[in-house]
C-alpha positions as CSV (number, residue, x, y, z in Angstrom):
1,X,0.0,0.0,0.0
2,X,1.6,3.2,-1.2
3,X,1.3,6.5,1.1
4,X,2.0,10.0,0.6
5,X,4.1,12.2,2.8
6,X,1.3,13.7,4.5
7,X,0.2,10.5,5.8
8,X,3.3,8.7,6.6
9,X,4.3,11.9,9.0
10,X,0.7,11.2,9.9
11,X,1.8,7.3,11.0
12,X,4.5,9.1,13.2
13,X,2.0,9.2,16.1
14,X,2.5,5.9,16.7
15,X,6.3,6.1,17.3
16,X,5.0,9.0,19.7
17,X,3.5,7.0,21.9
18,X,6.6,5.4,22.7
19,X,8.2,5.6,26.2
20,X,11.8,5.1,26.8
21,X,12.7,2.5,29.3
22,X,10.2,3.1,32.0
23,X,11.1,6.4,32.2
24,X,8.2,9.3,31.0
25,X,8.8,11.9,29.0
26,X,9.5,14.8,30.9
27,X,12.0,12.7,33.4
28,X,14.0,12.2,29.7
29,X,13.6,15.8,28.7
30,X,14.7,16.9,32.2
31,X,17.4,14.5,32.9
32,X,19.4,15.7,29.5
33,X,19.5,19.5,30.4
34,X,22.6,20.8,31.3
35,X,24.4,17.4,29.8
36,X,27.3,17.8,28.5
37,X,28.4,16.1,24.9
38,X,30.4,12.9,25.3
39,X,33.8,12.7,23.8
40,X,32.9,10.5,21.0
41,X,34.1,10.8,17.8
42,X,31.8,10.0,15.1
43,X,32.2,9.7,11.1
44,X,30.4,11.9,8.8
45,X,29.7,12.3,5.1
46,X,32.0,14.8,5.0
47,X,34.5,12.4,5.1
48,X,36.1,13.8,8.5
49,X,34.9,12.4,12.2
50,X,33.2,14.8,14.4
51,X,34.1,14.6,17.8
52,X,30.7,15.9,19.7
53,X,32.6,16.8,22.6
54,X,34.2,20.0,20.8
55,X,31.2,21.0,19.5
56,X,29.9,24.5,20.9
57,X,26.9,25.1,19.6
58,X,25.0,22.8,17.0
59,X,21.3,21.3,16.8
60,X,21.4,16.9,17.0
61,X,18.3,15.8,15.2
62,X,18.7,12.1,15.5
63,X,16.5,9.8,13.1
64,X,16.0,6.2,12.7
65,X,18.2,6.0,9.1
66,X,15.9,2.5,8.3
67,X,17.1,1.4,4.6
68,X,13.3,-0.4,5.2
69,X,9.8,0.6,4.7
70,X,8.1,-1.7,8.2
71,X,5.3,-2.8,6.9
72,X,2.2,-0.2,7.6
73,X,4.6,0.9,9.7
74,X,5.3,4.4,11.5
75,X,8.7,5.4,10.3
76,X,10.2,4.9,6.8
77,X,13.1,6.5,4.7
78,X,10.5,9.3,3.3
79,X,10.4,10.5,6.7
80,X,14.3,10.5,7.0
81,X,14.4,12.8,3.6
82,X,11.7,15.0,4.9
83,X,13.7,16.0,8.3
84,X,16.8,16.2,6.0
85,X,15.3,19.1,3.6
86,X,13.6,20.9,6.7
87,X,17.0,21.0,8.5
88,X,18.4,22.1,5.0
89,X,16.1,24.9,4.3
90,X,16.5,26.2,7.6
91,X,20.6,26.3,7.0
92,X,20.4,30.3,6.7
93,X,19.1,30.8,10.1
94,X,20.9,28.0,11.9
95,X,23.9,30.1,10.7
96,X,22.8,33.4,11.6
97,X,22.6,32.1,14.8
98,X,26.2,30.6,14.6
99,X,24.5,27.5,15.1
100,X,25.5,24.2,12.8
101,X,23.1,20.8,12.3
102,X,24.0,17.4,12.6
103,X,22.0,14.5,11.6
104,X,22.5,11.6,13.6
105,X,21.3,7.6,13.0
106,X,22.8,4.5,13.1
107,X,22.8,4.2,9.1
108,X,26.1,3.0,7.9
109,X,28.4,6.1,7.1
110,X,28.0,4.8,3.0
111,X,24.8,4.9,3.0
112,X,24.3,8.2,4.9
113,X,26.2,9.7,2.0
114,X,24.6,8.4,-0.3
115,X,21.2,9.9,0.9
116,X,23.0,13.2,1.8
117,X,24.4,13.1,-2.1
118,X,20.9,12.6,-3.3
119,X,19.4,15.1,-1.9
120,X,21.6,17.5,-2.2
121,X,21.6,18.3,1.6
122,X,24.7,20.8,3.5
123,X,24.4,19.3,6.9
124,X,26.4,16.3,7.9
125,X,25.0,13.4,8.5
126,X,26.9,11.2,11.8
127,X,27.0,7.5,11.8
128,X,26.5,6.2,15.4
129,X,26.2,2.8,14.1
130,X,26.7,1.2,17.9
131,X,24.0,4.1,19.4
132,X,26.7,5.4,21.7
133,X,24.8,8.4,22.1
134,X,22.0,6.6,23.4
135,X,23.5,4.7,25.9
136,X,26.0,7.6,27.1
137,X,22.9,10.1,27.3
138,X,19.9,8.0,28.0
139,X,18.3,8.7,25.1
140,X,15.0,7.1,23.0
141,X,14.9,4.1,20.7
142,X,12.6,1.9,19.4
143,X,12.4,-1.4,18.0
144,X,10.7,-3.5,15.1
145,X,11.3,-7.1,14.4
146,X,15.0,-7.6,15.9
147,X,16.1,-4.4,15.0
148,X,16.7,-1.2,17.4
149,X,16.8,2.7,15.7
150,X,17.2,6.0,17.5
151,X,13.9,7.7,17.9
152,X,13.2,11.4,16.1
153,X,14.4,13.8,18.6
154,X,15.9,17.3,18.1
155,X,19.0,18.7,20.5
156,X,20.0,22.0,20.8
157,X,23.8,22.2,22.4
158,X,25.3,25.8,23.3
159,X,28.8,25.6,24.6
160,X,29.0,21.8,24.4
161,X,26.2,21.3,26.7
162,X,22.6,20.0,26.3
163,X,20.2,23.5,26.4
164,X,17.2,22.1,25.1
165,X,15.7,18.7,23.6
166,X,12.2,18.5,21.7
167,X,10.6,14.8,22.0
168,X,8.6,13.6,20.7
169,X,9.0,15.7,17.3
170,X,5.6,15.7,16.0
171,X,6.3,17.0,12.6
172,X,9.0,16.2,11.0
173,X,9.3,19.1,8.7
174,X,8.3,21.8,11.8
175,X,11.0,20.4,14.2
176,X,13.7,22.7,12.7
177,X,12.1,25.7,13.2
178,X,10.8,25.0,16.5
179,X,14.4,24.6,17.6
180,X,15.4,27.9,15.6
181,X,12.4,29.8,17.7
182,X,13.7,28.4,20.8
183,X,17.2,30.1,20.2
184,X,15.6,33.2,19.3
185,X,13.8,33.2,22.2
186,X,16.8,33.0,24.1
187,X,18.5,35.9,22.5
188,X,21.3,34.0,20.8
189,X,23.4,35.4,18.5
């Protein structure tokens, strides 16, 4: 059964309802303020590693990076393309507020590049392939059928630190601005 765009980001409610390891929502949300990045150096499709802990001020939006469409299922590689153009088109204002993105999955480094070459996208793309981040922070997965991804979630870091994190996102393609808004709000420049 095919689906439009509308209707897949539509399916994402289902991820939503999601909790991470008997913790609720706001315990995650408040338990990653004021966390610092861990020193772990990840590869990008740049070509270079990134090593999160000397980054100063950057937005995280992690996505699952399945190379799978689940069967009627709530997450799928349209998705993943649709939170790559919204952080793209919203590369102007990340930048005027000295801000960079990374997108972060467990997708093979090749294949990220790949995706990132298709669509023409600036950002880098990180390949956590062992979900380091997850563990080291606590963050959300999920799970289908044997397989674990990192759930959609957007992280704003200002001098290497955790200042804000937006979880569930509930639109893909609105996530990006509602972290640009947030920095506004807090007068950065």
């Amino acid at each position: 059964m095919a689906c439009g765009l509308a209707e897949l980001v539509d399916m994402q409610a289902a991820q939503d309802e999601l909790e991470v390891a008997g913790s609720s929502q706001s315990s995650l949300l408040a338990g990653l303020t004021g966390r610092p990045l861990p020193a772990l150096s990840l590869p990008s499709t740049t070509g270079q590693y990134v090593d999160l802990a000397e980054i100063h001020r950057a937005i995280l939006y992690f996505y699952p990076g399945a190379m799978w469409e689940p069967e009627g299922g709530y997450d799928s590689r349209a998705l993943d393309e649709a939170q790559h153009r919204a952080f793209a088109d919203h590369w102007h204002d990340l930048l005027a507020l000295n801000c960079l993105a990374f997108g972060v999955s467990d997708q093979a480094a090749n294949q990220q590049s790949v995706v990132a070459a298709a669509l023409g996208i600036g950002q880098p793309l990180l390949c956590d392939s062992g979900r380091h981040l997850a563990q080291e922070l606590g963050l959300p997965t999920f799970g289908m059928e044997g397989a674990n991804w990192y759930s959609r979630m957007t992280v704003v870091i200002n001098d290497g630190a955790i200042s804000q994190a937006f979880y569930p996102v509930m639109s893909v393609t609105r996530s990006p601005a509602q972290a640009v808004e947030w920095m506004r709000r807090q007068r950065w420049v």
